[in-house]
N, C-alpha and C positions, 0 to 999 in steps of 0.2 A: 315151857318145854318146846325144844324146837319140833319143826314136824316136817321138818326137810334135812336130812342128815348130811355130813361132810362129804360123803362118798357122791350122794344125789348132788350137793351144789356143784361138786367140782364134776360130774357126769355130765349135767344141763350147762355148764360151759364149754366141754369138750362136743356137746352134741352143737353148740351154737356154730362154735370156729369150724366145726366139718362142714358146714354150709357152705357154699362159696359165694357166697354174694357182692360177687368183685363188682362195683359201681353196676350193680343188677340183680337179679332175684331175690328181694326183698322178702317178695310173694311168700318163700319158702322160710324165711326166718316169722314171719307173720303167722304162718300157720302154724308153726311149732309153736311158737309165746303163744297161742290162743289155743293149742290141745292141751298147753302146759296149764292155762290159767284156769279153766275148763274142769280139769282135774281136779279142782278145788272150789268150785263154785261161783267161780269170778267169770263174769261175760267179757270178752273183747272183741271188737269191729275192726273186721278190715276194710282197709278205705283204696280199691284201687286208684292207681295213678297215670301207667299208663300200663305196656305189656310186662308181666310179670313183677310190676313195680308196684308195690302198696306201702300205707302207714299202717300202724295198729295205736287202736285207742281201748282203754281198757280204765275203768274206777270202780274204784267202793270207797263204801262210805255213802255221807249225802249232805246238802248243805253246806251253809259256810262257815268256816274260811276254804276255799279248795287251793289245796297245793298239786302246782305242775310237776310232774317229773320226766327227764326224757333222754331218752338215746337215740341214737341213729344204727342203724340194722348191717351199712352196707358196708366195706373194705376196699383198702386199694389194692391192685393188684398185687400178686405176691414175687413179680419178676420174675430174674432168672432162677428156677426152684432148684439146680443145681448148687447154688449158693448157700442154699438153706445146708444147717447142720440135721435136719429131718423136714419129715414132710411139714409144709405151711399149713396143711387143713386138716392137721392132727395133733390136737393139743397133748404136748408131752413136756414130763417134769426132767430138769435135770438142776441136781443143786436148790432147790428152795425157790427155782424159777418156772411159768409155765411159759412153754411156747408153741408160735403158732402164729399165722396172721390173725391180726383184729384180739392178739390177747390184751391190750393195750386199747388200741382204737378201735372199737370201744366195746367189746364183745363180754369180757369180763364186769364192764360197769351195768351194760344193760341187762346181764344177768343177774346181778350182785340186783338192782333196781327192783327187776320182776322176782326173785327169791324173798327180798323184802316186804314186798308186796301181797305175797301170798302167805309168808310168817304174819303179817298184822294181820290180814283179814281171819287164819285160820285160828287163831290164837285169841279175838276179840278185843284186841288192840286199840283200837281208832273209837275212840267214844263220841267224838264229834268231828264233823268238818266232811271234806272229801279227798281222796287222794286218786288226782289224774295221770295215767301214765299214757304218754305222747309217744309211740316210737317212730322213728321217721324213716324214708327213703331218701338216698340220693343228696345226702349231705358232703360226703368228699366231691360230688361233681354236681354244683347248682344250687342245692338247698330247697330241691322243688318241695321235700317232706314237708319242712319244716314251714313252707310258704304255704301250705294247703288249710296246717294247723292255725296259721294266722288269719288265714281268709274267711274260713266255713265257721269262725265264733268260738272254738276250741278255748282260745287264750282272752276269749274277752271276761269271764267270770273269775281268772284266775289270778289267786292273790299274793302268791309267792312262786320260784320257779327254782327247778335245780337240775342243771344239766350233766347226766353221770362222763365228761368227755374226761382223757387221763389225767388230773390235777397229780397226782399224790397226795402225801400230807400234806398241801398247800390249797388253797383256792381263790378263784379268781373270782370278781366281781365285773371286770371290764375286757373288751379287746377291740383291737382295730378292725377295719372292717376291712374288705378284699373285693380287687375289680379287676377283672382280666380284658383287656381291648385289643383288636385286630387292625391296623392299618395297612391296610392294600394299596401299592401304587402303580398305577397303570402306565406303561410306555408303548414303543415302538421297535420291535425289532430292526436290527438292522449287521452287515460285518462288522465290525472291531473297526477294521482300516477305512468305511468310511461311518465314523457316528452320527457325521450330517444328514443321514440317509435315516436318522431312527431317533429315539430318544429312551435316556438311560432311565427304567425305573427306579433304581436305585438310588438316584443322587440326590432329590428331594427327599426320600425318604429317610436320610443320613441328616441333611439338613434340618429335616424337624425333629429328631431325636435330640440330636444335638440341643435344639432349642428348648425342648422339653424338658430336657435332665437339668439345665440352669433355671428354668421357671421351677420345675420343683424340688430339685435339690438345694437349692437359695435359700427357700422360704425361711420367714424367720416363725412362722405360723409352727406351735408347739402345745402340745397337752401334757400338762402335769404329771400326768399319770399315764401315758402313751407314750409321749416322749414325740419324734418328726414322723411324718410322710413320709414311707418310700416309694419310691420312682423306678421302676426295674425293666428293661426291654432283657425278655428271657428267650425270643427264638425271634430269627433273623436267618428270612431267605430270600433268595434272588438270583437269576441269571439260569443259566442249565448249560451254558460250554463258554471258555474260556475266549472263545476270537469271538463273541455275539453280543451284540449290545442287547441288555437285559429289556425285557418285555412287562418284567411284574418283578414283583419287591415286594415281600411280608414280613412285617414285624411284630409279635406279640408281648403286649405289656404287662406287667403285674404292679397295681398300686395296691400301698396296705393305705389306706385312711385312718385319717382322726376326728374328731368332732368339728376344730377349728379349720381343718383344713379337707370338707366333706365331700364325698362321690358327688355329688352335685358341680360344685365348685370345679373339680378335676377334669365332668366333662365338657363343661362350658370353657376352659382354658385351652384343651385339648382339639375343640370345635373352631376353639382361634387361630390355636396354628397351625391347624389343617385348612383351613381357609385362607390362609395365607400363602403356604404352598402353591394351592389352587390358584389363586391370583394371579403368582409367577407361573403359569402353564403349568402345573402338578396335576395330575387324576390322582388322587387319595381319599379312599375311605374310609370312616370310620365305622367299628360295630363295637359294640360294647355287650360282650355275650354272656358275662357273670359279675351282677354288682351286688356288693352284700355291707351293707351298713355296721359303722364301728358302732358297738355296745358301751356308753358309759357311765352305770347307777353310782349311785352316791358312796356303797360300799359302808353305811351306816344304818345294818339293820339288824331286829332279834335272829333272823333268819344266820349268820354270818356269824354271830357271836355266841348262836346254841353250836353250831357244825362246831366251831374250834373247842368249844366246852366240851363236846361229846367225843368228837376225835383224838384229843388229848393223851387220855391214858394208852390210848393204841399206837399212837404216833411214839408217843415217851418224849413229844416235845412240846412247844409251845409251836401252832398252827398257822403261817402268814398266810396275807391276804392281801390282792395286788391285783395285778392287770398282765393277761398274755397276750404273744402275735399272736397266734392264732385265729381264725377265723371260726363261729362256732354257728349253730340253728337261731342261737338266742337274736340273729341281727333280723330274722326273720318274728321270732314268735316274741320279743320284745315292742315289735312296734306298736306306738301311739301307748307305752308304756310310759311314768314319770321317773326321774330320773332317780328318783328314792324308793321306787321298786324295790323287792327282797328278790335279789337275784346270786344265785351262785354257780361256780364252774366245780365241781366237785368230785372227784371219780378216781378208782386204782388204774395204775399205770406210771409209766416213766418214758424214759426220751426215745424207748426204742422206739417210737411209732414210725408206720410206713417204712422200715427199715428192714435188712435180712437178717432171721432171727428176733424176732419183736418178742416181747416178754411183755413177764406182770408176777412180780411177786406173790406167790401161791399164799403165804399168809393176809400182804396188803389186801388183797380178793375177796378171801374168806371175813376179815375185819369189818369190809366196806360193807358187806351184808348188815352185821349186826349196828354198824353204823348207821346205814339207813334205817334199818328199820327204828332205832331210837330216834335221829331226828324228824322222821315223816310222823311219826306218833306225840312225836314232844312239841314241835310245831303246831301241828293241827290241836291238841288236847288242851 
């Protein structure tokens, strides 16, 4: 017998989304999961991070096997709210959908996670093992959450992992990994009419783009299961009036990596032809301000083949299993894992994400509860 009724689950989602924890005040979603869990006899720790910024860690159970479980707290922004067909931080139904920001990413899965959580412990579910619940900060910008749970020991006991981000009926066992770089090129002012008098930052900084996109858009370097490297200059600036020869030129990149072709690799290639530039009289620097490692387990494990067993009749289909772009925590709290790890990407949600108007199927929602709570207890037992 459940002991959180439909009216409660779908309340503690609408209390989650009214939080605004736009890439900030975690603090505030942390301390609600921890009066929430509280309420029930479950302890959880907040872990500050920096101002207003925490994880929350929370288990029951004891022993092993211990399974991870985890979401991340924070949202992107909800832009122009004009746009919105209702308020973003008011989760409202229309049609069989809830919306809201973060109904998707990922506010519905982390509460579907924590409602789980507290149905097995109240209930006497879990007869062995432990079940960890990770929640992190600052996963859309950084992933410092989920790098804190990697570092302080969190994930060194832990023997399966399952991250609530939106799968739907599908889930993922791999993804590429994501690196964002800045290159600066420094010149010299000068008029238009005479440019001898200055030097363009601009014009090296074209020239190593250029050489870039053919170094890694060429590659014949490919993962099975990822598929290429992409290569992406996403903002580009330079100059500030029309007759003045530019002084500074910034480019910001976005690489998705693969395993064969890894953030290591990228910035050792990237350090050559910025060095080269330099050579030819260029001032160009590099910073590389968010590197996040691609995830890629074997996707051959019990953990993978109970979720599609258990999700089945709820889905009313047969459950794939594959690899998204996406970037997830797991490139943090997988590390110095083997590549046969039981990892999954698994949560309610669809494409709205970061979108105006973001949804989450009000049944998929309510499903994924009693989803988890069967696979965190059929796992572990």
């Amino acid at each position: 017998m459940a002991v959180i009724s439909e009216e409660q689950r779908l309340q503690i989602f609408q209390d989650l989304v009214a939080i605004k924890s736009v890439n900030t005040d975690e603090e505030k979603v942390s301390e609600y999961l921890k009066d929430l869990l509280a309420q029930h006899g479950i302890q959880a720790t907040i872990m500050p991070i920096s101002d207003r910024r925490t994880d929350l860690k929370a288990e029951i159970g004891s022993g092993n096997p211990v399974l991870g479980i985890s979401g991340h707290m924070d949202v992107v922004s909800a832009g122009d709210e004009s746009q919105w067909t209702s308020d973003p931080f008011t989760l409202v139904e229309r049609d069989g959908q809830l919306f809201g920001r973060g109904a998707s990413d990922m506010k519905s899965g982390l509460a579907a996670m924590v409602i789980a959580m507290i149905e097995i412990h109240d209930q006497g579910l879990l007869k062995k093992g432990t079940l960890r619940l990770m929640a992190t900060m600052g996963e859309e910008v950084g992933e410092v959450g989920s790098r804190t749970f990697a570092d302080d020991g969190s994930m060194k006991d832990v023997d399966a992992l399952i991250i609530g981000e939106p799968s739907g009926y599908r889930l993922a066992y791999a993804h590429k990994g994501s690196m964002d770089i800045r290159l600066t090129s420094k010149g010299k002012a000068a008029h238009s009419s005479m440019p001898e008098n200055g030097y363009n930052a601009i014009d090296p900084l074209i020239d190593l783009l250029h050489d870039a996109n053919h170094e890694f858009r060429t590659t014949d370097k490919k993962s099975q299961l990822l598929g290429r490297l992409s290569f992406n200059t996403t903002i580009f600036q330079g100059g500030n009036q029309v007759n003045s020869i530019p002084e500074q030129a910034v480019a910001d990149i976005n690489v998705r990596t693969i395993p064969e072709f890894d953030n290591d690799v990228v910035e050792a290639l990237l350090d050559k032809l910025v060095e080269k530039q330099n050579q030819a009289g260029a001032q160009i620097s590099k910073d590389t301000y968010m590197s996040q490692r691609s995830v890629e387990t074997s996707g051959d494990s019990d953990l993978i083949q109970l979720a599609q067993k258990i999700a089945k009749p709820y889905a009313g289909k047969d459950i794939p299993a594959g690899a998204i772009p996406a970037v997830t925590d797991a490139s943090n709290m997988l590390r110095d894992k083997p590549k046969a790890f039981p990892f999954i990407i698994f949560g309610p949600g669809n494409n709205s994400v970061h979108q105006v108007d973001e949804s989450v199927d009000k049944q998929m929602y309510l499903d994924f509860i009693e989803i988890y709570e069967k696979l965190f207890t059929d796992y572990l037992n």
